[in-house]
C-alpha positions as CSV (number, residue, x, y, z in Angstrom):
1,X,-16.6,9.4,16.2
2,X,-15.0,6.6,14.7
3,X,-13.0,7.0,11.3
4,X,-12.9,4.7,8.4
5,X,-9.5,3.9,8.8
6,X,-10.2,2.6,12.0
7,X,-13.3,0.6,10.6
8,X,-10.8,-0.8,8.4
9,X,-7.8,-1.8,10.8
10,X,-11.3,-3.7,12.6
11,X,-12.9,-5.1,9.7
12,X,-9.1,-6.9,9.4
13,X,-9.0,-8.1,13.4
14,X,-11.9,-9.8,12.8
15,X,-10.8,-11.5,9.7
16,X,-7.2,-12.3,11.6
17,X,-8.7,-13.4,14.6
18,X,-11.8,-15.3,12.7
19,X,-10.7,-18.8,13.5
20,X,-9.1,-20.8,16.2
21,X,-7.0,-18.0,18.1
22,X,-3.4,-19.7,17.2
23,X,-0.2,-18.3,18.9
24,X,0.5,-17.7,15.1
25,X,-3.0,-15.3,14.7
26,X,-2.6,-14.1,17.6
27,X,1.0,-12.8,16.8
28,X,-0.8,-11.6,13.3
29,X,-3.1,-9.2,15.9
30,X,-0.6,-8.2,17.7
31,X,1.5,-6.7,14.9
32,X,-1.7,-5.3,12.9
33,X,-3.0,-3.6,16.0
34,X,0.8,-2.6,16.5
35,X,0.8,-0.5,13.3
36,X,-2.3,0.9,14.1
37,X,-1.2,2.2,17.6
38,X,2.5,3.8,15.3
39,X,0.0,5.2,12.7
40,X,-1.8,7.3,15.5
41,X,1.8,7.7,17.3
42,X,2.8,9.2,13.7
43,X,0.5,11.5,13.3
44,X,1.0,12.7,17.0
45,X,4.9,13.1,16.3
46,X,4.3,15.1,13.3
47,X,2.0,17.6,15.2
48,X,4.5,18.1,18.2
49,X,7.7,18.1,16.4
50,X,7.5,18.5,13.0
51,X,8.4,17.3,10.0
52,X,12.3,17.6,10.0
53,X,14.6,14.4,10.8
54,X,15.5,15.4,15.0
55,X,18.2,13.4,15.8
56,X,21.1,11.3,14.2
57,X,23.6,11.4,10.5
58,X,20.7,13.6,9.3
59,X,19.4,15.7,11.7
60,X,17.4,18.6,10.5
61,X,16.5,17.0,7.2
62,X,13.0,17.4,5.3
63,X,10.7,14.3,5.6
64,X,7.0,15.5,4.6
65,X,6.5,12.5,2.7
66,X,4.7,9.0,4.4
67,X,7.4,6.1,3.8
68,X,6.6,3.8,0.8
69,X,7.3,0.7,3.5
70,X,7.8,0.5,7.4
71,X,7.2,3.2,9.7
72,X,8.1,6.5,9.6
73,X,8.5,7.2,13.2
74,X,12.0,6.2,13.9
75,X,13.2,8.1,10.2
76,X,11.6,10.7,11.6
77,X,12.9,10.7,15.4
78,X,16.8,9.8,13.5
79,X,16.8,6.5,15.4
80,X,15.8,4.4,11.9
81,X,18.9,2.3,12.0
82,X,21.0,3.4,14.7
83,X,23.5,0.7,14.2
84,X,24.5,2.5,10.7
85,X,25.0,5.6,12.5
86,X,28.7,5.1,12.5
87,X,28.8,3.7,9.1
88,X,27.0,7.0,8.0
89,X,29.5,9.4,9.4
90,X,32.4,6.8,7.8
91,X,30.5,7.3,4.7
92,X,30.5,11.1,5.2
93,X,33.7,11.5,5.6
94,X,34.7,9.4,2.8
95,X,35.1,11.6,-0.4
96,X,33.0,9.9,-2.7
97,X,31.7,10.6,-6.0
98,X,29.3,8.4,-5.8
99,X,26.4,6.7,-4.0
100,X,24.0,4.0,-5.4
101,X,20.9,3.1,-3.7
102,X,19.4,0.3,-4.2
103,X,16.2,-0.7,-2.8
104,X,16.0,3.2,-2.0
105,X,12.2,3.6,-0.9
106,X,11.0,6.8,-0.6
107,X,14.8,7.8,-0.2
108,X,15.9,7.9,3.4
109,X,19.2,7.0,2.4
110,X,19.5,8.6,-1.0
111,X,18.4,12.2,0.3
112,X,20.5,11.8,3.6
113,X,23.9,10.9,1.7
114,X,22.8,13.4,-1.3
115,X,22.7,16.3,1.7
116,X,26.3,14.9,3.8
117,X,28.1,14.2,0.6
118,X,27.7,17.5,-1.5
119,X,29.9,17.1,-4.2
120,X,28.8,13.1,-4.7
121,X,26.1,11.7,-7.7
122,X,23.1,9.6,-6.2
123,X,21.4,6.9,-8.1
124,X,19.0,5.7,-6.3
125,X,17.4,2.2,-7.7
126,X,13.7,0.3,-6.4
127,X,11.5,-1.7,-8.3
128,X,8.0,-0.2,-6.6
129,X,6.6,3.4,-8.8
130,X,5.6,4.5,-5.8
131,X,9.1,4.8,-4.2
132,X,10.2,6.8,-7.3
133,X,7.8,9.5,-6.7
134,X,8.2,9.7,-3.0
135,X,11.9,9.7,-3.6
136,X,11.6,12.9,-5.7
137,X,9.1,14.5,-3.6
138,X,12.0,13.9,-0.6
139,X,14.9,15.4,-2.9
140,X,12.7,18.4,-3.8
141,X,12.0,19.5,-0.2
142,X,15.6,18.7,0.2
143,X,17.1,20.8,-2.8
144,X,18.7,17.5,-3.7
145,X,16.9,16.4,-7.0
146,X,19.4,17.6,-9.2
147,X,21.9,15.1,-8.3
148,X,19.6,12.4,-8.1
149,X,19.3,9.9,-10.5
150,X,15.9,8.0,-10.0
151,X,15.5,4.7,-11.6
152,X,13.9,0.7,-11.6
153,X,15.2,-2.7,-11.3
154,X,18.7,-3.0,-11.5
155,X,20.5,-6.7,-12.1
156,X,24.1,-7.4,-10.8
157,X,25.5,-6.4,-13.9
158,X,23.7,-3.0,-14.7
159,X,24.4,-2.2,-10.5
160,X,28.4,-2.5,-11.6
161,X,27.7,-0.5,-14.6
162,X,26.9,2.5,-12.0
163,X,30.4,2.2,-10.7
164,X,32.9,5.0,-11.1
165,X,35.2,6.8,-9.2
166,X,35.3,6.2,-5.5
167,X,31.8,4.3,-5.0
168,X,29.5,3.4,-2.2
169,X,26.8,0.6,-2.4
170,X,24.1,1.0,-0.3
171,X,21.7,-2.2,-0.6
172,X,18.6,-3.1,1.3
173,X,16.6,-4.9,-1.2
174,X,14.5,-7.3,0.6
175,X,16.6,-10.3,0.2
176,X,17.4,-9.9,-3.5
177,X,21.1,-8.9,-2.4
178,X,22.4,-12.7,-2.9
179,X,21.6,-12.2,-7.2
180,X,22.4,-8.4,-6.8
181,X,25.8,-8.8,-5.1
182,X,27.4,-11.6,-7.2
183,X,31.4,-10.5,-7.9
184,X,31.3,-13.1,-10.3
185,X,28.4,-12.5,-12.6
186,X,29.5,-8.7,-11.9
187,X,33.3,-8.4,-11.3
188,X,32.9,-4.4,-11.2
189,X,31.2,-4.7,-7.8
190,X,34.8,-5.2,-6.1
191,X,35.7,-2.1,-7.1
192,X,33.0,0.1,-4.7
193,X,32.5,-0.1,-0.9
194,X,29.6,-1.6,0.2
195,X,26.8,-1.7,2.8
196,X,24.3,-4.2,2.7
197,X,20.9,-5.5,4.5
198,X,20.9,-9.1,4.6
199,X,17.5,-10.7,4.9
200,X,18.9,-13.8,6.9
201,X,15.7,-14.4,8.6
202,X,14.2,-15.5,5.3
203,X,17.3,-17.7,4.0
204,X,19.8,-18.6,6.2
205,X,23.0,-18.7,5.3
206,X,23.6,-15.6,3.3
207,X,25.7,-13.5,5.5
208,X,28.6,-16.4,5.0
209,X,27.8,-16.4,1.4
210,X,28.0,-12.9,1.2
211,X,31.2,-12.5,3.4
212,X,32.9,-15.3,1.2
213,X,32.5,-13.1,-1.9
214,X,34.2,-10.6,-1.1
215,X,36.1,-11.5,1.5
216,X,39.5,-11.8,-0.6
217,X,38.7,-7.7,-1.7
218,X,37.3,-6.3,1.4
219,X,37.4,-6.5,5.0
220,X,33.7,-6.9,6.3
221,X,32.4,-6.0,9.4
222,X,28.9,-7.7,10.9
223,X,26.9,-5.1,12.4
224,X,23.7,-6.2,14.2
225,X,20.3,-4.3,14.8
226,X,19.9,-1.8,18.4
227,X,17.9,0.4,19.1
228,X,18.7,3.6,20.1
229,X,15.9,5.8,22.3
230,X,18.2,9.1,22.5
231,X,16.5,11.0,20.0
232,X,13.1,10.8,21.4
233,X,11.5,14.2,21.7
234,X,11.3,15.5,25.3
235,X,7.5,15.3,25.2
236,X,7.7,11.6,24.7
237,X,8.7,11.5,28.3
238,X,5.1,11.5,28.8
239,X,4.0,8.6,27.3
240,X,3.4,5.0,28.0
241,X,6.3,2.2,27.8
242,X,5.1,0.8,24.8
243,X,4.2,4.2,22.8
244,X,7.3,4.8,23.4
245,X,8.8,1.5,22.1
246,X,6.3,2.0,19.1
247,X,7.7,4.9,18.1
248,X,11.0,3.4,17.3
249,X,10.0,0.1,16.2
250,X,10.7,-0.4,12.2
251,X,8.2,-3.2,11.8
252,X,11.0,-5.7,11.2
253,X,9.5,-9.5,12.1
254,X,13.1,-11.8,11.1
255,X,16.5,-11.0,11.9
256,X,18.3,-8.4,9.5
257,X,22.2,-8.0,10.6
258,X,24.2,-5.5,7.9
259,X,27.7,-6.1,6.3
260,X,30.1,-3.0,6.0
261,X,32.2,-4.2,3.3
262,X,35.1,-2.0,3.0
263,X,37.8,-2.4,0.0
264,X,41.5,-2.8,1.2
265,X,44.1,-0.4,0.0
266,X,45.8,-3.4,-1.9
267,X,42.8,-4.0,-3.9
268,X,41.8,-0.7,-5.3
């Protein structure tokens, strides 16, 4: 029997593939049929292993909410990310009293750091509704809501207003980080650490830009995207190449490299 979603994930091939069959439609299909294959993929990962994060910085955390953008597969695997994994644990470690989130989704980040940094305050920022009520949902099965403070768009100025104390920026916000991250319009933003996704694949140019602002305050560190199959559940073994592939693929389409921007001792 065929199901409506898969009526609809058709009814959109056809409209994709209408015309002359480009490289660029054809790319289009590819992707759309992609997500279709990681939606079934999902569903089979949540019947076999659960709902609980099984690998990685937050291992054994609650995730019974869908993801308000990308997949959930590798959040749910651990793999989301793996080049953070290091930056995570540094995080961890780090003894701070607070974390701000912005760009938080349904709260991947914001619940992880709330459950490795217990004694830390959360405010976790996105523009989309939709994220705000995922994100509680995610602290609630997490027993984190309490130190989560949930909120909408933030400008450069009211993201330093959340500084205090020993701070960590965490920033993924779609390529808004060049307005958001602006020591000058914002001086209180070289006070806090910070870890940011730069969308360089839509603008080039902005990792310098970025690593020019604060290079005088910080030392910054380029990290680029892997992936990392380690976490895959044992019963994955028995799947296809690509499934396999599909089930850590974040749906990313341009290059995304991360800054770690760490303050020196000097400047704090």
């Amino acid at each position: 029997m065929v199901s409506q979603f898969n009526r609809t994930v058709r009814r959109r091939l056809d409209e994709i593939l209408g015309d002359e069959p480009t490289p660029q439609r054809l790319n289009m299909a590819l992707r759309h049929l992609a997500k279709w294959r990681a939606h079934v993929l999902e569903n089979h990962l949540v019947e076999r292993s659960g709902d609980r994060i099984l690998s990685g910085p937050f291992r054994g955390m609650a995730y019974p909410v869908r993801t308000s953008e990308g997949s959930r597969n590798p959040r749910l695997i651990g793999s989301y990310e793996a080049c953070l994994a290091p930056v995570i644990e540094e995080i961890a470690a780090g003894g701070y009293d607070r974390v701000v989130d912005v760009g938080c989704a349904e709260g991947y980040y914001a619940v992880g750091l709330a459950l490795r940094l217990p004694q830390a305050r959360v405010f976790a920022r996105d523009t989309d509704p939709k994220a705000h009520e995922l994100c509680l949902r995610l602290a609630e099965a997490n027993g984190v809501a309490d130190r989560i403070d949930i909120g909408g768009e933030v400008d450069a100025p009211g993201l330093a207003a959340l500084v205090a104390g020993r701070t960590v920026i965490f920033c993924d916000t779609e390529g808004a980080e060049e307005v958001l991250l602006d020591p000058q319009a914002a001086p209180g933003l070289l006070q806090a650490d910070v870890i940011v996704e730069v969308h360089e694949g839509m603008k080039a140019g902005r990792v310098d830009l970025l690593t020019r602002r604060f290079a005088a305050t910080h030392d910054v560190q380029r990290i680029e995207r892997r992936l990392d199959d380690s976490g895959l559940p044992d019963w994955a073994d028995g799947l296809g190449d690509l499934d396999r592939l599909l089930l850590l693929w974040e749906w990313r389409s341009t290059p995304t490299p991360w800054l770690w921007m760490r303050r020196r001792e000097g400047g704090r």
